[in-house]
C-alpha positions in Angstrom: -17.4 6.5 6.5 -15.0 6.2 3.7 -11.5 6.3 6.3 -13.4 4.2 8.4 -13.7 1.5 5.6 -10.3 2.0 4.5 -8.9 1.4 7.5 -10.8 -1.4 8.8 -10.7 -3.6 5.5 -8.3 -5.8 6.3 -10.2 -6.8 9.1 -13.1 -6.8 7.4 -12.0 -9.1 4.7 -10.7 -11.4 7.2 -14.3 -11.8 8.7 -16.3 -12.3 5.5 -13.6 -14.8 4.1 -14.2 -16.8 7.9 -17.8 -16.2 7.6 -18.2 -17.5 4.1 -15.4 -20.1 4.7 -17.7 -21.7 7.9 -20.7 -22.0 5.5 -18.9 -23.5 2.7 -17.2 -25.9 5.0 -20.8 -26.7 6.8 -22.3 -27.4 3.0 -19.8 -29.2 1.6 -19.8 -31.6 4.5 -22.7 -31.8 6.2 -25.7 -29.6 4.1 -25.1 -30.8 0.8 -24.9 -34.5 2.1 -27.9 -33.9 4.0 -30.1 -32.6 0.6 -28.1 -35.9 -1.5 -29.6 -38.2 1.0 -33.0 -36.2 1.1 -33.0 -36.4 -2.4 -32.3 -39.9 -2.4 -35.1 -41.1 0.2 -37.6 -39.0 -2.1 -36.5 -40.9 -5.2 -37.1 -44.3 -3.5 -40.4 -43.2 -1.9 -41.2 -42.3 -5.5 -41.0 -45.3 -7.0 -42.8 -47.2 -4.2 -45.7 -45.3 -4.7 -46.2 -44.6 -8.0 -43.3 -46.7 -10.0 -42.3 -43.9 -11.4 -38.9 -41.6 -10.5 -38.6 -37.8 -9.8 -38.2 -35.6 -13.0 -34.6 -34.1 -13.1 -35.6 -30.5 -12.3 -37.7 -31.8 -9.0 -34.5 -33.5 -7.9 -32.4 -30.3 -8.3 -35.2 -28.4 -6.4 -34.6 -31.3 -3.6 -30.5 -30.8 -3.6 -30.6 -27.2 -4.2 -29.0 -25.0 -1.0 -30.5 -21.9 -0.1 -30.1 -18.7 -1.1 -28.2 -17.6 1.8 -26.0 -20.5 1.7 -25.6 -20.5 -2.3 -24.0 -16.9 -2.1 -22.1 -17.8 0.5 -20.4 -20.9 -1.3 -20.2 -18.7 -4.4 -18.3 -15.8 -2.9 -15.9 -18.2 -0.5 -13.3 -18.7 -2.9 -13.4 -15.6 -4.5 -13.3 -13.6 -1.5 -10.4 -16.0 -0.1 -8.4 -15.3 -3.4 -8.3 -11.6 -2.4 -7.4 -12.4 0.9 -4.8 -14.4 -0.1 -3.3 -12.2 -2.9 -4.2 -8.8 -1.2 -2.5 -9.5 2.6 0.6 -11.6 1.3 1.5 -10.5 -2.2 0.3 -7.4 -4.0 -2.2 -4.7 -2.4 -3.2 -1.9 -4.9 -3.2 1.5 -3.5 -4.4 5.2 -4.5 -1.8 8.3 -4.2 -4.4 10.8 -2.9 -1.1 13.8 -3.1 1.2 15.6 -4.5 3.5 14.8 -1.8 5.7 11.9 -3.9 5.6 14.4 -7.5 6.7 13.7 -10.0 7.5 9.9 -9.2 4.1 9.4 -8.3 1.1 12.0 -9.3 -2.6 12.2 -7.5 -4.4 9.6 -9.6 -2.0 7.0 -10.1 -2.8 3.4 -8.9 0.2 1.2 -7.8 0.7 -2.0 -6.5 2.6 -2.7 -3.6 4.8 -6.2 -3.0 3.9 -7.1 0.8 6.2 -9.8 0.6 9.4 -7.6 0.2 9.8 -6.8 3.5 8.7 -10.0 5.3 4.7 -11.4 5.5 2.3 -10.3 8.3 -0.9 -11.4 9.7 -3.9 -9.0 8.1 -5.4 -8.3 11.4 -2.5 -8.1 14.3 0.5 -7.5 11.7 2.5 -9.9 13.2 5.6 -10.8 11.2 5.6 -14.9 10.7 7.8 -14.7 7.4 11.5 -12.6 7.0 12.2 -11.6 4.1 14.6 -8.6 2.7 14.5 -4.8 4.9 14.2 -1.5 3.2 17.3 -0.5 1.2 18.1 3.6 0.5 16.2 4.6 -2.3 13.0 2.2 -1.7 9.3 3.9 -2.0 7.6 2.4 1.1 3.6 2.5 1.8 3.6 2.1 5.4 1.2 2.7 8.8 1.5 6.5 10.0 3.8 6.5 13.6 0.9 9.1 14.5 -2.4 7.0 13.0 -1.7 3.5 12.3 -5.4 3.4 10.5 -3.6 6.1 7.9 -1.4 4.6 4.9 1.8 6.8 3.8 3.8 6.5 0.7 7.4 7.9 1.0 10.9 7.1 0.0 13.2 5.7 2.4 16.3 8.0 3.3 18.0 6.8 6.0 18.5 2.9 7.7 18.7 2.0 10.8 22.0 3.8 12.3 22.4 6.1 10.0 22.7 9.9 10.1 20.8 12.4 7.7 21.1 16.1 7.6 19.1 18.1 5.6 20.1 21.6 5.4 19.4 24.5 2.5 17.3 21.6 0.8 20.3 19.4 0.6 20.6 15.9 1.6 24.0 14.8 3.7 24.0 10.6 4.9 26.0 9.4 6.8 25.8 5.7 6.5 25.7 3.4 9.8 29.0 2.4 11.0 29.4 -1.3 10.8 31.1 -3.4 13.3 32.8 -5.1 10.5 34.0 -1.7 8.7 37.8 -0.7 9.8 36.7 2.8 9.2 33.6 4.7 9.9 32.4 6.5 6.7 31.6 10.5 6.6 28.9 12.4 5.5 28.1 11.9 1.7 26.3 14.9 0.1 23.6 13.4 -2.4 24.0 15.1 -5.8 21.4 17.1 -7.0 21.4 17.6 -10.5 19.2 20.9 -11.9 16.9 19.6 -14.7 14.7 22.6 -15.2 11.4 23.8 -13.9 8.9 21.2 -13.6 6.1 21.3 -16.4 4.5 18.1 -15.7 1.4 17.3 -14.6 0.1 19.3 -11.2 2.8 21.6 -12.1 2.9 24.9 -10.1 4.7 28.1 -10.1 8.1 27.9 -8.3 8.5 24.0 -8.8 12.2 22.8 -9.7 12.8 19.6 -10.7 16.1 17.8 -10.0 17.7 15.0 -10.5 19.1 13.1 -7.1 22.1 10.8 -7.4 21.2 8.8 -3.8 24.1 6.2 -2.6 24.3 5.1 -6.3 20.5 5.1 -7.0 18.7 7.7 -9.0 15.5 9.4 -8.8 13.8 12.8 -9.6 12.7 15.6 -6.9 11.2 19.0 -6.7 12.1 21.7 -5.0 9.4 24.3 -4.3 11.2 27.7 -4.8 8.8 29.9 -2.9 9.3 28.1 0.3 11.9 28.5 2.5 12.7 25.3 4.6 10.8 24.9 7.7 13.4 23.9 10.4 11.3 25.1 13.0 9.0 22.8 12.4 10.7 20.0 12.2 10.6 16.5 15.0 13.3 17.3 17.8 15.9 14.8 18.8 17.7 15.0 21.8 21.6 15.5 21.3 21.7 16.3 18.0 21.1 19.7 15.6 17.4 20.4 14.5 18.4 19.5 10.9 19.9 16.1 11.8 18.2 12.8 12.2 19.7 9.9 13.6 17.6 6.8 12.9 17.2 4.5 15.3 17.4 0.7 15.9 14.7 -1.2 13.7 13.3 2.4 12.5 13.6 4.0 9.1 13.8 7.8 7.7 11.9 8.8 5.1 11.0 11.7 3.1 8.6 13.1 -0.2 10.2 13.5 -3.5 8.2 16.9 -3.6 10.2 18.1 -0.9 8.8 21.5 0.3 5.1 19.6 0.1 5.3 16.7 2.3 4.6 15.8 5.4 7.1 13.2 6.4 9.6 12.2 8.8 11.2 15.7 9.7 8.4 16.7 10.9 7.0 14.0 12.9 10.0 11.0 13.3 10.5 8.1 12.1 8.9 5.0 10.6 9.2 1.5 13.1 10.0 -1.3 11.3 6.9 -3.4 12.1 5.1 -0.2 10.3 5.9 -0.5 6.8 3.2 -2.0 4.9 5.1 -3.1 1.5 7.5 -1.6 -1.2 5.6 0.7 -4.4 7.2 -1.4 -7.4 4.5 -0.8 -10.2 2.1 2.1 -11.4 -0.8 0.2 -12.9 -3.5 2.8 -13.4 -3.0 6.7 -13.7 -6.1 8.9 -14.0 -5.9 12.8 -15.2 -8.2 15.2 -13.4 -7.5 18.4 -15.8 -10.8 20.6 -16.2 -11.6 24.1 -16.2 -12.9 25.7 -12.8 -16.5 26.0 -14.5 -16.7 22.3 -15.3 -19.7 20.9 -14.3 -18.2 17.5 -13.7 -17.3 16.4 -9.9 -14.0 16.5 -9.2 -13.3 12.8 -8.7 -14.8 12.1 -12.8 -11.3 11.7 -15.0 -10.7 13.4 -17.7 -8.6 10.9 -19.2 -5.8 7.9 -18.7 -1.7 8.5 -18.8 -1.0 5.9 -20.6 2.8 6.9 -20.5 2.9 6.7 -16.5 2.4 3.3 -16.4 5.3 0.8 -15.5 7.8 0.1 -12.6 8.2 3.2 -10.2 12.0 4.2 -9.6 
């Protein structure tokens, strides 16, 4: 019941804001008239008969709307505010993995700027407003290729054209060859830089963290020493090597910062353009789950706020 909620509440929205929109509309220009002039009509018949006028409070029971109708007006604007704010400029999200550590954690809250990449329609997704496209180094929330109804959290590898090899758990890109460039650039190995192993939060036996120096952009990954990488596995792609990728027209690359614990585009494709959701610029709520195995608190009850997490996400 829960995925199914998630993944209809766009929709869902959409029809309570139209609902609740019709009934305000019908009050404010028809109902509330009506009860004025009801209201009115009871006054004057008032005073004919008995010379004297309705008490305040009998008026207001005269113009007052109905329940129904009352919650309705009440909850329009609120409910369109939402709308408004949630389909065309900021949508909080949950990370519910590992699968972006240590960049994002289980339990951390972001927002998400839909207006980055260009404004859709809530329902249809249909792009009425261009804006920027994804740049190399972005962390994009976006429709799964293989579920629409699922939202994924990565960061964006390769662009449109390009070429990416990953091989031995390093990253080679070979940016798209412009018409406009007089040469066509090679392969550029992304520096990884050894920090240690990872003691943050979630932090497992066998998990190196590095530093990666991406196409002048820097961010932190983990390598997962126990496991070997799983080439076998990963999406085939006619003409080229099993660990190469070359991304196609209006399509994007993308991978997990914890690399050996993600699902992502080596292993199923690549993301279409009209699939990406919004860029991840802000962690605005982090939650720890840290308790012994004997707790008798359910798993989803915090154990306390990271305070220090909070901020823009790199």
């Amino acid at each position: 019941m829960a995925d199914f909620f998630s993944a209809y509440f766009s929709i869902i929205l959409v029809v309570i804001t139209l609902v609740t929109g019709i009934v305000w509309c019908l009050d404010k220009f028809h109902l509330a008239p009506k009860r004025q002039q009801k209201a009115i009509s009871a006054q004057e018949s008032a005073k004919a008969l008995s010379g004297a006028e309705l008490t305040p409070e009998a008026l207001a029971t005269i113009t007052e709307p109905s329940g129904l109708v009352d919650t309705a007006v009440q909850v329009f604007p609120v409910i369109a505010f939402v709308l408004v704010l949630r389909s065309f400029l900021y949508e909080p999200f949950q990370i519910p993995s590992g699968s972006m550590m240590p960049t994002l954690l289980d339990g951390d809250f972001i927002l998400v700027n839909k207006f980055t990449y260009g404004l859709r329609d809530p329902v249809k997704r249909h792009k009425f407003i261009e804006n920027n496209l994804p740049e190399h180094g972005d962390v994009v929330v976006f429709k799964y290729p293989e579920d629409p109804r699922v939202d994924y959290i990565k960061r964006v590898i390769g662009l449109p054209g390009d070429r990416v090899i990953y091989r031995n758990k390093s990253l080679y890109i070979k940016p798209a060859c412009k018409d406009s460039d007089s040469k066509c650039p090679e392969f550029i190995p992304v520096k990884q830089t050894f920090v240690g192993n990872y003691v943050g939060p979630d932090a497992e036996e066998g998990m190196q963290e590095f530093e990666s120096l991406m196409l002048g952009k820097t961010h932190q990954i983990l390598n997962d020493s126990h496991v070997t990488p799983r080439v076998e596995r990963y999406a085939f792609q006619a003409g080229t090597a099993r660990d190469e990728f070359v991304v196609p027209e209006n399509s994007y690359f993308v991978m997990g910062d914890n690399r050996d614990n993600s699902l992502d585009g080596r292993f199923w494709g690549f993301v279409p353009e009209e699939n990406l959701v919004g860029e991840a610029v802000a962690i605005w709520m982090s939650f720890d789950f840290d308790r012994d195995a004997d707790s008798i608190l359910p798993r989803w009850v915090p154990t306390g706020i990271r305070f220090d997490r909070l901020g823009a996400i790199n």
